[in-house]
Structure formats: C-alpha cells, structure tokens
TORTI-402133 format. One record per residue (C-alpha): x, y negated, z; residue in one letter; residue number from 1. Coordinates in nm, 2 decimals, decimal comma. Example, Ala and Ser with C-alpha at 12.3 -4.5 7.8 and 13.67 -1.06 7.14 Angstrom:
2
VEXTI;1,23;0,45;0,78;A;1
VEXTI;1,37;0,11;0,71;S;2
This chain:
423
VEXTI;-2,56;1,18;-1,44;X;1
VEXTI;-2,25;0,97;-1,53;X;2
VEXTI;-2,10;0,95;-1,18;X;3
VEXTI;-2,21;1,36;-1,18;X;4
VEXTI;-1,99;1,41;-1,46;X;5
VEXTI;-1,69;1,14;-1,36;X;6
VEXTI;-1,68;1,35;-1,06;X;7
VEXTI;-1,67;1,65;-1,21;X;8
VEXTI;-1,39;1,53;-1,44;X;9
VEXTI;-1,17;1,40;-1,11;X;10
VEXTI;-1,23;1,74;-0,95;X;11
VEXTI;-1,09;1,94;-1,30;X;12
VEXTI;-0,79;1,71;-1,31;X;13
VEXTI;-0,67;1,73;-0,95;X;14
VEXTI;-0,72;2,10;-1,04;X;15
VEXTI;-0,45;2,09;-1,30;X;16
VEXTI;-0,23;1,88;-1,09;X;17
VEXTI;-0,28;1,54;-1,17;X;18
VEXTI;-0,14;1,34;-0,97;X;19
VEXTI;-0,30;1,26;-0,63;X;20
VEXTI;-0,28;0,88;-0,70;X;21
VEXTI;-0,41;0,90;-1,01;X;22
VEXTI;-0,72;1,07;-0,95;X;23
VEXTI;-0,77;0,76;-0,60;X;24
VEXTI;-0,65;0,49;-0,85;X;25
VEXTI;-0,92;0,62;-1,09;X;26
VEXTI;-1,19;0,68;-0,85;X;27
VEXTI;-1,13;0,33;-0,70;X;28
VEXTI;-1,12;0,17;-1,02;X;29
VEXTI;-1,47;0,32;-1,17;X;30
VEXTI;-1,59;0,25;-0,81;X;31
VEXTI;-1,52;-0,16;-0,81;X;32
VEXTI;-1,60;-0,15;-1,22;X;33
VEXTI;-1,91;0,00;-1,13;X;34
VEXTI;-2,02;-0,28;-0,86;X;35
VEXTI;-1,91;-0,57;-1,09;X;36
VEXTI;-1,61;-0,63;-0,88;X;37
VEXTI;-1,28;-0,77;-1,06;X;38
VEXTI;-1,01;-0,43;-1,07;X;39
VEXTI;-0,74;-0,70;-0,94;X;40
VEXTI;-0,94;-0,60;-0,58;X;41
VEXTI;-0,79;-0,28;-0,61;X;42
VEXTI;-0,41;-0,42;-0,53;X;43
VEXTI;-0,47;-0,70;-0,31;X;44
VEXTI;-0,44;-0,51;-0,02;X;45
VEXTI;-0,09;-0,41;-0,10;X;46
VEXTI;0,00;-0,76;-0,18;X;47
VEXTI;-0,10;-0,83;0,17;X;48
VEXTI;0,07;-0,53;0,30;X;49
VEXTI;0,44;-0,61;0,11;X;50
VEXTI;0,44;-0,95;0,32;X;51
VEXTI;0,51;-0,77;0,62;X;52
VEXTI;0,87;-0,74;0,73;X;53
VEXTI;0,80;-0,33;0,90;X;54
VEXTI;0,76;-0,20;0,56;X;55
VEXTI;1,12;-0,26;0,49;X;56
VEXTI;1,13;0,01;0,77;X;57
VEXTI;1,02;0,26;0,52;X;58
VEXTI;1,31;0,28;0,25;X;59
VEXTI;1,55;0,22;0,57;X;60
VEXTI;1,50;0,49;0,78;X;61
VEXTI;1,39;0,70;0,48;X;62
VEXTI;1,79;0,72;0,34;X;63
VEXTI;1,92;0,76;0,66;X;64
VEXTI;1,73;1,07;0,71;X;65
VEXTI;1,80;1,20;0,35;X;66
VEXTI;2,17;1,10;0,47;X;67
VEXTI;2,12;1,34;0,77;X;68
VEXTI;1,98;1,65;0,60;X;69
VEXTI;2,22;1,63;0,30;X;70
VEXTI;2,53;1,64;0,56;X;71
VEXTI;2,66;1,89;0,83;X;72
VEXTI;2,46;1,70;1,09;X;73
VEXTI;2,19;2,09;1,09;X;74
VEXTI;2,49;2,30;1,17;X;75
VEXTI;2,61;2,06;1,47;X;76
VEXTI;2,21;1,97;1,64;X;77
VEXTI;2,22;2,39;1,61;X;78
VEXTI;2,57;2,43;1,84;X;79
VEXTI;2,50;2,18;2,06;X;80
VEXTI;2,11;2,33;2,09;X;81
VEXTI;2,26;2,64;2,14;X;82
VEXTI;2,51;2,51;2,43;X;83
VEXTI;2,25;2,36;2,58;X;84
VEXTI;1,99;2,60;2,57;X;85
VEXTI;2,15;2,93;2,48;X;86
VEXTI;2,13;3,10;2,84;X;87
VEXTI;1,74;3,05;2,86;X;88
VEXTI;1,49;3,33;2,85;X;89
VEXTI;1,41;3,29;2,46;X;90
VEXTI;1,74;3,03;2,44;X;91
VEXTI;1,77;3,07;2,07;X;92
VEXTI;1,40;3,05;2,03;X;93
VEXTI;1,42;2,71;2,24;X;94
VEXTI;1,67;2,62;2,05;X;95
VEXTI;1,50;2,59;1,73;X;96
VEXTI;1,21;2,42;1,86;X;97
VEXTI;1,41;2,14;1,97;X;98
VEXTI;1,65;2,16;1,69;X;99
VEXTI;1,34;2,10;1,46;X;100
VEXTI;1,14;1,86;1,65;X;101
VEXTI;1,47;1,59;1,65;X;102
VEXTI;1,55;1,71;1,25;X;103
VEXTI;1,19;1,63;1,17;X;104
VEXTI;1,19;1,29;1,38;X;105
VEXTI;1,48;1,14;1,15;X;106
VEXTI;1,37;1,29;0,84;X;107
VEXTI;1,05;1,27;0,84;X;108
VEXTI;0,93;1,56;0,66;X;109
VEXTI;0,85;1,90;0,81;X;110
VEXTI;0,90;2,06;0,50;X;111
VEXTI;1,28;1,96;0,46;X;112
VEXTI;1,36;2,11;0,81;X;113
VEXTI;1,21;2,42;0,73;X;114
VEXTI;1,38;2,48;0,46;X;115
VEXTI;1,74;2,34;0,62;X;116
VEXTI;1,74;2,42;0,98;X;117
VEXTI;1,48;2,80;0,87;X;118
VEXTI;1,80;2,87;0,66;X;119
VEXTI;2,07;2,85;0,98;X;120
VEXTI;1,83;2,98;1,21;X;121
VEXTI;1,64;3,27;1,08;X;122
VEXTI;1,93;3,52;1,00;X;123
VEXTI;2,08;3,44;1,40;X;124
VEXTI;1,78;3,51;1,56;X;125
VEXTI;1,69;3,82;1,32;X;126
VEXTI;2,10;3,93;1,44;X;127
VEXTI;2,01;3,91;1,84;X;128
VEXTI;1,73;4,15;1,78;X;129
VEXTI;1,40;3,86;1,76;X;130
VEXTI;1,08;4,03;1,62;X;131
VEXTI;1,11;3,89;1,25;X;132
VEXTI;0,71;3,82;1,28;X;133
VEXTI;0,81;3,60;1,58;X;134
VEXTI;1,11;3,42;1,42;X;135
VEXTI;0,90;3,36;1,11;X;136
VEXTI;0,58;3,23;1,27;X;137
VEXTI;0,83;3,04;1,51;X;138
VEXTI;1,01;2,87;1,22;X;139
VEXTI;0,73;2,77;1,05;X;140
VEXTI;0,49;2,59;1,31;X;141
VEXTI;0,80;2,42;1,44;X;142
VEXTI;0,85;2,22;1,11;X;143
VEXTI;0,62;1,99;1,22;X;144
VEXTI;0,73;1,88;1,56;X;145
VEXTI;0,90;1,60;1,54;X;146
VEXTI;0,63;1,41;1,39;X;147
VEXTI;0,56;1,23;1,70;X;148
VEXTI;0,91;1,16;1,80;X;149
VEXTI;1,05;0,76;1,65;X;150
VEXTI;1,12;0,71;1,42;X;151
VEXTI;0,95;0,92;1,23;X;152
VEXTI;0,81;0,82;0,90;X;153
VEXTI;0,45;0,91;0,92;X;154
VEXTI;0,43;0,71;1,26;X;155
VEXTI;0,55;0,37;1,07;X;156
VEXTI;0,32;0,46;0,81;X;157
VEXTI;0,05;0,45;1,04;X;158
VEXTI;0,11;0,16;1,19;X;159
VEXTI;0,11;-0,02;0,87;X;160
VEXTI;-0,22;0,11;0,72;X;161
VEXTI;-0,37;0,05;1,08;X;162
VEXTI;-0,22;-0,25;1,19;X;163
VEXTI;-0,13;-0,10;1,51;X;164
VEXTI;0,24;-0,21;1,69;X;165
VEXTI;0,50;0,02;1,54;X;166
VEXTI;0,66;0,03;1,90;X;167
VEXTI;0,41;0,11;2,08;X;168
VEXTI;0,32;0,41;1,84;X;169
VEXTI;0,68;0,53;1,91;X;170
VEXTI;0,64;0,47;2,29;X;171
VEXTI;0,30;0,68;2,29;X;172
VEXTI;0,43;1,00;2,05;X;173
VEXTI;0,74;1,07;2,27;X;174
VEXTI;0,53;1,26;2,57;X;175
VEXTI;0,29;1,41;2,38;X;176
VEXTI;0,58;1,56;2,13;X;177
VEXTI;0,77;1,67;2,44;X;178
VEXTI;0,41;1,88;2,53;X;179
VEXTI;0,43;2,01;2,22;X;180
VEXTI;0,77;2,16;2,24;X;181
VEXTI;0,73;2,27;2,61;X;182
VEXTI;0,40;2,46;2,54;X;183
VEXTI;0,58;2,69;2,29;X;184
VEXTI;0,95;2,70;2,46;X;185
VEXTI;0,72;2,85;2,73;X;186
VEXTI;0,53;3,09;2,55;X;187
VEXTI;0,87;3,20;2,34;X;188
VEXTI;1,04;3,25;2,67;X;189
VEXTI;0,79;3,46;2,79;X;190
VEXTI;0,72;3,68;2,48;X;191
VEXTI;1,11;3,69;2,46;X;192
VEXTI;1,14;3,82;2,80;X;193
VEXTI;0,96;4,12;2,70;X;194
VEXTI;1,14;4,23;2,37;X;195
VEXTI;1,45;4,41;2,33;X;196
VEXTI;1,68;4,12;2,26;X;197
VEXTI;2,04;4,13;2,21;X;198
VEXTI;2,19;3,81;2,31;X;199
VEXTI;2,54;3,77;2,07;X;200
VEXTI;2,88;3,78;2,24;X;201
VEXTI;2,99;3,50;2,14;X;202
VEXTI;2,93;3,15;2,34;X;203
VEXTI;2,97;2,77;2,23;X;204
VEXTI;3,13;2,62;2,49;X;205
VEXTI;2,91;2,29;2,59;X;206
VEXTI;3,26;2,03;2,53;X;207
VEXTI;3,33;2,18;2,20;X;208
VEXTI;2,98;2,08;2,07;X;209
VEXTI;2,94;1,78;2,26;X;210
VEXTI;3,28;1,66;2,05;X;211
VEXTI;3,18;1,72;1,77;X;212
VEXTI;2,81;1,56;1,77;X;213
VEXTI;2,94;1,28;1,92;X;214
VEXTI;2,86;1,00;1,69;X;215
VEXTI;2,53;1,16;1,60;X;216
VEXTI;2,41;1,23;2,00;X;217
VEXTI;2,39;0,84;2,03;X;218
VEXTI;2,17;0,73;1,75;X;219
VEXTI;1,78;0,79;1,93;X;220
VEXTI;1,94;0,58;2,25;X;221
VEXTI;2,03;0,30;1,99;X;222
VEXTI;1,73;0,32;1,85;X;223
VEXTI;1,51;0,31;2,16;X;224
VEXTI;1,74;0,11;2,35;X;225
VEXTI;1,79;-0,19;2,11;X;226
VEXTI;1,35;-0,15;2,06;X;227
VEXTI;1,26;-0,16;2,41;X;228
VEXTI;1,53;-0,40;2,55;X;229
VEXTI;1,42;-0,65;2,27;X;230
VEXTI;1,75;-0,67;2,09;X;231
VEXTI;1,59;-0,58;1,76;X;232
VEXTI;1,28;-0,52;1,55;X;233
VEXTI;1,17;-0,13;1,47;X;234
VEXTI;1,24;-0,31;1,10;X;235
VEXTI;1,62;-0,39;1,20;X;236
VEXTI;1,63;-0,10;1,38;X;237
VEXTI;1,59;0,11;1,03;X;238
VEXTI;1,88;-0,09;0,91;X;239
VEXTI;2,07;-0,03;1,20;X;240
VEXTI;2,01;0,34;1,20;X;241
VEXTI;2,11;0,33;0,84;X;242
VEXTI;2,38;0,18;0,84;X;243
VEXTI;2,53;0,33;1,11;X;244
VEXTI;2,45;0,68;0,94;X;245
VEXTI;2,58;0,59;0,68;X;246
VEXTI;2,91;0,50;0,81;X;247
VEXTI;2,92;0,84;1,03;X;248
VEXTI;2,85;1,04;0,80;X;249
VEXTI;3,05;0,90;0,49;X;250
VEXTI;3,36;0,77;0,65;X;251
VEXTI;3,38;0,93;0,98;X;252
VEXTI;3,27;1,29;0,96;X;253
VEXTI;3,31;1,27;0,58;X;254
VEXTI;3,05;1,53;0,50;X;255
VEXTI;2,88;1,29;0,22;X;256
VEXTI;3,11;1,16;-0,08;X;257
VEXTI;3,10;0,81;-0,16;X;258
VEXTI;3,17;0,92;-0,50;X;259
VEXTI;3,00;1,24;-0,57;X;260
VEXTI;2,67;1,27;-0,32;X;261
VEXTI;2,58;0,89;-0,26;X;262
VEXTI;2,40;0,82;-0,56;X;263
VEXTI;2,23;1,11;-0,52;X;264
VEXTI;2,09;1,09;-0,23;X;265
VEXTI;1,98;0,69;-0,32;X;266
VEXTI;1,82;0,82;-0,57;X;267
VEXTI;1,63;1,13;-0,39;X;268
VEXTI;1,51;0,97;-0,08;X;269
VEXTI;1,44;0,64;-0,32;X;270
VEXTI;1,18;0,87;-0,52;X;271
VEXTI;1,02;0,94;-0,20;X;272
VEXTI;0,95;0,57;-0,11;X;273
VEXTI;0,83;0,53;-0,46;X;274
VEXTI;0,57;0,78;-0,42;X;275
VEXTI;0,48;0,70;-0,12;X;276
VEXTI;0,42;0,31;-0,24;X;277
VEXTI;0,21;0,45;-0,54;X;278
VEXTI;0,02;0,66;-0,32;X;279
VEXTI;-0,01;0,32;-0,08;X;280
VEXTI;-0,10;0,13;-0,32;X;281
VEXTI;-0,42;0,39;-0,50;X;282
VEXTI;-0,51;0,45;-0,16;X;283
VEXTI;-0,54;0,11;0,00;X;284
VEXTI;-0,73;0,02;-0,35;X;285
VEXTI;-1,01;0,28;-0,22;X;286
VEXTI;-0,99;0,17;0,14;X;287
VEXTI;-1,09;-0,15;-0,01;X;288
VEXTI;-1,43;-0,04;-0,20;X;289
VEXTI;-1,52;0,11;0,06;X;290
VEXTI;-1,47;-0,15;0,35;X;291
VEXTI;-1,69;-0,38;0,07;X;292
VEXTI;-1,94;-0,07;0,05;X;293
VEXTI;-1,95;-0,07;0,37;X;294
VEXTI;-1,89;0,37;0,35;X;295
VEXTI;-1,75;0,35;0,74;X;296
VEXTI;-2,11;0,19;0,84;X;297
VEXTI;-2,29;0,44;0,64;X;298
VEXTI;-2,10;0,75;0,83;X;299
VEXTI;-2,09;0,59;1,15;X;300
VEXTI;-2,47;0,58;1,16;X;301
VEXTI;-2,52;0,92;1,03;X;302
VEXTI;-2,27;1,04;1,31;X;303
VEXTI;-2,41;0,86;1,57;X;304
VEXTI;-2,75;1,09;1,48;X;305
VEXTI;-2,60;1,38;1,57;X;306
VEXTI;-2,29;1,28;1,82;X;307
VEXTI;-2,39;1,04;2,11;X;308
VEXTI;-2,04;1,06;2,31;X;309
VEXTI;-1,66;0,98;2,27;X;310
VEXTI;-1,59;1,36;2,33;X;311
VEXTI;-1,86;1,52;2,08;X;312
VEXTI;-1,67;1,24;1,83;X;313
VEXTI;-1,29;1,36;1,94;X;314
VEXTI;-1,42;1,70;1,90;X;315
VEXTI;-1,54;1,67;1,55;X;316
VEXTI;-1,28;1,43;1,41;X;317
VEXTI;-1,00;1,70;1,54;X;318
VEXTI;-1,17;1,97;1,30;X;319
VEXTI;-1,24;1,70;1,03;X;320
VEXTI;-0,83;1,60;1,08;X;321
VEXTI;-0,68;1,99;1,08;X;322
VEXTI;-0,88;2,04;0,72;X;323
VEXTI;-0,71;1,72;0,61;X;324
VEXTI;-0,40;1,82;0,73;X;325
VEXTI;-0,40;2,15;0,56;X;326
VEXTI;-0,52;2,03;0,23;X;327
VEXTI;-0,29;1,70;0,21;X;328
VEXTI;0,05;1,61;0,29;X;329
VEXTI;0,05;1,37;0,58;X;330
VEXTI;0,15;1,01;0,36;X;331
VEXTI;-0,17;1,06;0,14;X;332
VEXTI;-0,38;1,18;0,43;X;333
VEXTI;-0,31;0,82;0,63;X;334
VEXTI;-0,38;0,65;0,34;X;335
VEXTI;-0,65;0,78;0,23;X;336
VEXTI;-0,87;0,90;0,56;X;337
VEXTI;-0,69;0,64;0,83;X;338
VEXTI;-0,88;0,31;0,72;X;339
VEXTI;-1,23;0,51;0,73;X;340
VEXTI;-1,18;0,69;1,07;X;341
VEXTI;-1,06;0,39;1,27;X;342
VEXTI;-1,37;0,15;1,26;X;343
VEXTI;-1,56;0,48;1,32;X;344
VEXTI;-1,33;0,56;1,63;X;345
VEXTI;-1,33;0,20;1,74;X;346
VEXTI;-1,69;0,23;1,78;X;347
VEXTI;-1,67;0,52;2,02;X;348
VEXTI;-1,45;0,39;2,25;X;349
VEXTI;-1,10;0,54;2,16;X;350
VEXTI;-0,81;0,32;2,20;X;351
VEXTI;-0,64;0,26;1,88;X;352
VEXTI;-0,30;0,38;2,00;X;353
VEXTI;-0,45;0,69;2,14;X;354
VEXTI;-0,63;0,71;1,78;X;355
VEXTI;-0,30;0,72;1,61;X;356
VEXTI;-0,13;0,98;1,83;X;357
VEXTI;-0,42;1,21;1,78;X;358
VEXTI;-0,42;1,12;1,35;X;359
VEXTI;-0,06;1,23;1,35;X;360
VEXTI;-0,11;1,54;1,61;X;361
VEXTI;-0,33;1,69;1,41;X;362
VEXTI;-0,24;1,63;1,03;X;363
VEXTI;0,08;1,79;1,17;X;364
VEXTI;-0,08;2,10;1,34;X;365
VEXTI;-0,25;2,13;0,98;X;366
VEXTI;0,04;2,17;0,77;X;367
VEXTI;0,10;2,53;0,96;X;368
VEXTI;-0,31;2,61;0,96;X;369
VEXTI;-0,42;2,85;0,68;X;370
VEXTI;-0,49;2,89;0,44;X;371
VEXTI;-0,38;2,66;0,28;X;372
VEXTI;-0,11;2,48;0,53;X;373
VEXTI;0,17;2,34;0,32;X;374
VEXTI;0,42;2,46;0,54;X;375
VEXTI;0,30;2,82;0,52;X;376
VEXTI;0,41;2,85;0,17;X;377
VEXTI;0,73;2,67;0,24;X;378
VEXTI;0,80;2,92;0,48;X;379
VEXTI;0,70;3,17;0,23;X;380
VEXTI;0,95;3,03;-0,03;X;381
VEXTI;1,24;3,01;0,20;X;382
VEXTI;1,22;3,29;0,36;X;383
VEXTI;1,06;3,52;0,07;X;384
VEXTI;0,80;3,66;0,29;X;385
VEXTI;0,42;3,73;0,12;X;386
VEXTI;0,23;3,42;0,28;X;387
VEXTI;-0,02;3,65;0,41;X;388
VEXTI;0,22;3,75;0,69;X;389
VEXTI;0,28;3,40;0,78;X;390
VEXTI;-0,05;3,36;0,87;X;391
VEXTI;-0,02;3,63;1,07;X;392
VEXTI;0,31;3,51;1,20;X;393
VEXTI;0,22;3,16;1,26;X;394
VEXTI;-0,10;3,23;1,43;X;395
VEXTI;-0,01;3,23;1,82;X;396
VEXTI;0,17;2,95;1,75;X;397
VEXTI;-0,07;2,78;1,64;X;398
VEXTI;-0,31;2,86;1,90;X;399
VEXTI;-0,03;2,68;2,13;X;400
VEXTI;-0,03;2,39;1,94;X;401
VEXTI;-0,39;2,39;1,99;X;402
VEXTI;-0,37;2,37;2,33;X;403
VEXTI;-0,16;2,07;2,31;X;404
VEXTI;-0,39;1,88;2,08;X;405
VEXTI;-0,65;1,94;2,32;X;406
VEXTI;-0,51;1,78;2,61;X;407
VEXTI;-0,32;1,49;2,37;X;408
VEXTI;-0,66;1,45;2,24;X;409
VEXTI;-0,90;1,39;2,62;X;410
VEXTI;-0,58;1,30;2,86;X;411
VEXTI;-0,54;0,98;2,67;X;412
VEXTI;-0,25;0,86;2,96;X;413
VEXTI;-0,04;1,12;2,86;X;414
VEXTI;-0,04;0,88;2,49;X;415
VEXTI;-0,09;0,57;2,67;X;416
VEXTI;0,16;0,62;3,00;X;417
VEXTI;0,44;0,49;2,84;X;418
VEXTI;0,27;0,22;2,66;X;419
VEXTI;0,17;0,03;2,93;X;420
VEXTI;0,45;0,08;3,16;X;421
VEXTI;0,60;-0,10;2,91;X;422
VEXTI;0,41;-0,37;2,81;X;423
C-alpha cells in the first residue's frame, strides 16, 4: 500500500511538472532506502562516469553549437543548400532536409532547428507555391535528422551511458542519416513534381555562397578528418570545434559580440549541460538499483516467454523506443531506458554499435510521432498552426522515416560498414 501510494504521489507530481530528475532521483532514492542500501549508491556511478576524459566532449561541442545557431551560420547552410540543390525536382524541399540534418548535427537539438532554420524556410517555400500541409509536415519531421550525423550530442551521450567507442558511434550514424535524408528528398521530389510549383526568379550563384560559407564548410572535414586519421580524441575534437567556432564566428564573420552576445550564450548552452548532468546523474542513480535488482534479468526472462528471436526482439523494442521517444526528450530517454535495454539486447544477439544506431533512430523518429511528439508542438508554436494539422502534415513523413528505421534496424551493415572498414 505504501509503494501504491509513493507511486501514485510520483505520477501527480510529474503531472504538475516536477521536474523529470526529481521525480528518478526520488524513485531511486525510496528504491535503495527501501532495500537497506546506503543512498551514497545513488551517485557512484556518476563519480565513475566524471573520470572519463569524453564527457568533457559534452560542454565542448555543446557551446559551439549554441555559437552556431545564435549567428548567421542558418541564413548561409540555406544559400549554399539552395546553390547546390535549388535546380532539383523538389530543390527547396531538398534543401531543407539537408539544411536540417547538418543544423541538428552541431547543435544537437531538433527543437532549436525547427524553430531557426522553420523560420527561413517556411515563408520561401510557401512563396514558390509548396502545399503549406507539405512544407509544414516537411519542416517538422526534418528537425530530427541530424541526430545521427557527429558530432551530435545525443550520440556522445550514448556512448557514455553505454560505454560504447564515441568514434565508432559517429562512424556508424553517418550512412544510416544519409538514408534517412535520401528516403524523403525522394519522396519530396516526387510529390513536388506533381504540384503547381513556382520556382522564384531569382538564383544564388554557387561561388557567391561558397565565399561566404567558407570557414564554416570545413568544420565536419576537421572534425572527421583529425578523428579518423588519429590526430585527436572525439574529446579534443569538441575543443577544436569550439574553438575554431568560436574564432569564426566572433572575430572573423563577426556575427557574435564579444561584448554583448558571449556571455549569453555561455550561459545558455551552459544551462543545458547542467540539466543534462542532473538528469545524468538521477538517472544513472536508477540504472544502479536496478542493475543490483537485477530489473534487466527479470524482463529479459519474461521476454524471452513470448519473443524467441533477434527480429521478434528488434521488432518490439522499435515500438517500445518510438513511445519513449514521443513522451521524453532524447537526453532523459538514454539515461533512463539505455542501461536497461542493452543487457536485454546483448542477450539477443545485437551488436552494441548497431544497438546504439537503432536507440538514437528511433527516439528521433518519436519526437515527430503523435500525439504527443515534442517536435509536433514546436512546429505548432513556430509556425502557429493547430497541432492537429501537424499530425496530419507530418504523417507521410513519418511513414518514410519508417521505412528507414526498418532497414537501419535488420541491414545491420548499413550501421556497421563503416565501422569495420575502419577499424
């Protein structure tokens, strides 16, 4: 009756908004009080975690994405999109999607390109005649993107809950991601072919927007290049990335003030870490009673009861993930659900990299799944559209994305190609 009512009590709380890592710290704290266990267990893990160098990674790349979204860098990944991709069937539909996918990549938040890149994007593709249905479903499932692409935030996260190798995650995201944008520059091509659209007169020439995204077109090939040919750590890669943003973007394009924007943006993308280390920290607390409870055991076997095979278990933890992903952001969803699917996986077969790829796939896919998709009322907000019509909106697209996640999720090579042709 007492855990009945505890429970109860957690649910009414996280009703009124408490926190999310108040109501894990809480649970985590009855939950080792209960079993006689000393509530120091609940941070041990994150002592354990703080000891490794990556997680310097976080607050690195973190800043240099806030850096990125605060600056002009939108406008100029839109031009050059557009002189790259503009002459396309569905160009400007193209050129969102990959827009998106590398804005998402260094900022690590869908939600952030939405509302910067859905506020260029959506009145231009309205102007050349796009279906606004199709622009707005089109915005919103391609928020998410980039999720797969290094160095994105979730994927570093990942690795460090998991203890899988940060550079192989990036390695095995980058194909996959690719699928994902292909699948729907596809399908918005061929929609596109068959509405009235009005391209605009006016063209970007290619030079012009090469010149002016010059220092910004280099930074993945730094990034990858110094990783892979050994020259640094993904951890000194985040400060290399950061530091190098910071100097294009403060003294060389001069869209950020050193006096007037900088301590604002420390102290925005800052908050983020900080949440994301209190949410580490609850979460890891949890992940820790229940490894000692031995809760991964417990649902292993009741699984195993009704699912003999690797693809009954892929099947079933792809529905289990796109739930998670549309009821928690991504950074609590690793936290919380990572450390109990992974022993389970592990058991079936699934290699750990693959694991991750599919984890991230589908906690991304869920931010645009209704009803209650995070992105979709995002979307609603920035573009002041009833959320109902987003569903609507978003729904082909995120049949497409579907598609992708099945064959990310049982062609494991298309994950693991890269990873062993360069190990």
């Amino acid at each position: 009756m007492t855990i009945f009512l505890t429970g109860i009590g957690l649910l009414l709380l996280a009703l009124f908004g408490t926190p999310l890592f108040v109501i894990i710290s809480a649970i985590a704290l009855l939950a080792f009080h209960a079993a006689e266990i000393d509530s120091s267990a609940v941070i041990i893990e994150l002592y354990r975690l703080t000891s490794q160098p990556i997680l310097l990674a976080i607050p690195l790349f973190t800043f240099a994405g806030y850096l990125l979204a605060k600056s002009k860098t939108p406008e100029r990944l839109v031009k050059l999109s557009q002189a790259l991709f503009r002459r396309l069937p569905g160009g400007l539909a193209i050129v969102a999607l990959v827009s998106s996918a590398i804005f998402t990549a260094f900022t690590g938040a869908s939600g952030v390109t939405i509302i910067a890149l859905g506020g260029l994007l959506y009145p231009v593709l309205l102007k050349e005649k796009y279906p606004e249905d199709f622009s707005l479903g089109l915005l919103t499932a391609s928020g998410n993107l980039g999720l797969l692409f290094p160095p994105s935030l979730p994927i570093i996260l990942y690795g460090l809950v998991a203890q899988v190798s940060i550079d192989k995650l990036f390695l095995a995201g980058i194909l996959p991601g690719i699928l994902m944008v292909v699948l729907l520059s596809v399908y918005s091509a061929f929609y596109i072919k068959k509405q009235p659209v009005q391209p605009l007169p006016e063209k970007i020439a290619l030079s012009s927007a090469l010149r002016e995204a010059v220092w910004e077109i280099p930074l993945p090939f730094i990034i990858l290049g110094g990783i892979y040919s050994g020259l640094f750590t993904a951890t000194e890669a985040a400060a290399v990335t950061a530091f190098y943003v910071f100097v294009v973007e403060v003294f060389v394009y001069k869209d950020i003030s050193l006096r007037n924007d900088l301590a604002d943006i420390i102290q925005e993308s800052m908050i983020l870490v900080g949440g994301i280390l209190v949410i580490l920290a609850a979460a890891l607390g949890l992940a820790n009673y229940m490894v000692d409870a031995e809760v991964p055991t417990w649902i292993m076997q009741q699984m195993q009861t009704f699912i003999h095979s690797q693809f009954g278990f892929l099947l079933a933890l792809n529905v289990f993930l796109l739930i998670v992903g549309a009821l928690m952001d991504i950074f609590s969803a690793i936290l919380v659900v990572a450390p109990i699917v992974i022993p389970i996986a592990q058991s079936f077969g699934v290699h750990p990299v693959h694991l991750g790829i599919i984890f991230l796939a589908n906690l991304g896919i869920g931010y645009s799944t209704p009803p209650v998709g995070m992105n979709l009322f995002i979307a609603s907000f920035r573009f002041e559209q009833p959320v109902l019509r987003l569903y609507k909106a978003a729904l082909p697209f995120l049949l497409i994305l579907l598609i992708a996640l099945a064959v990310i999720t049982y062609v494991p090579q298309l994950s693991l190609w890269l990873v062993d042709v360069f190990q």
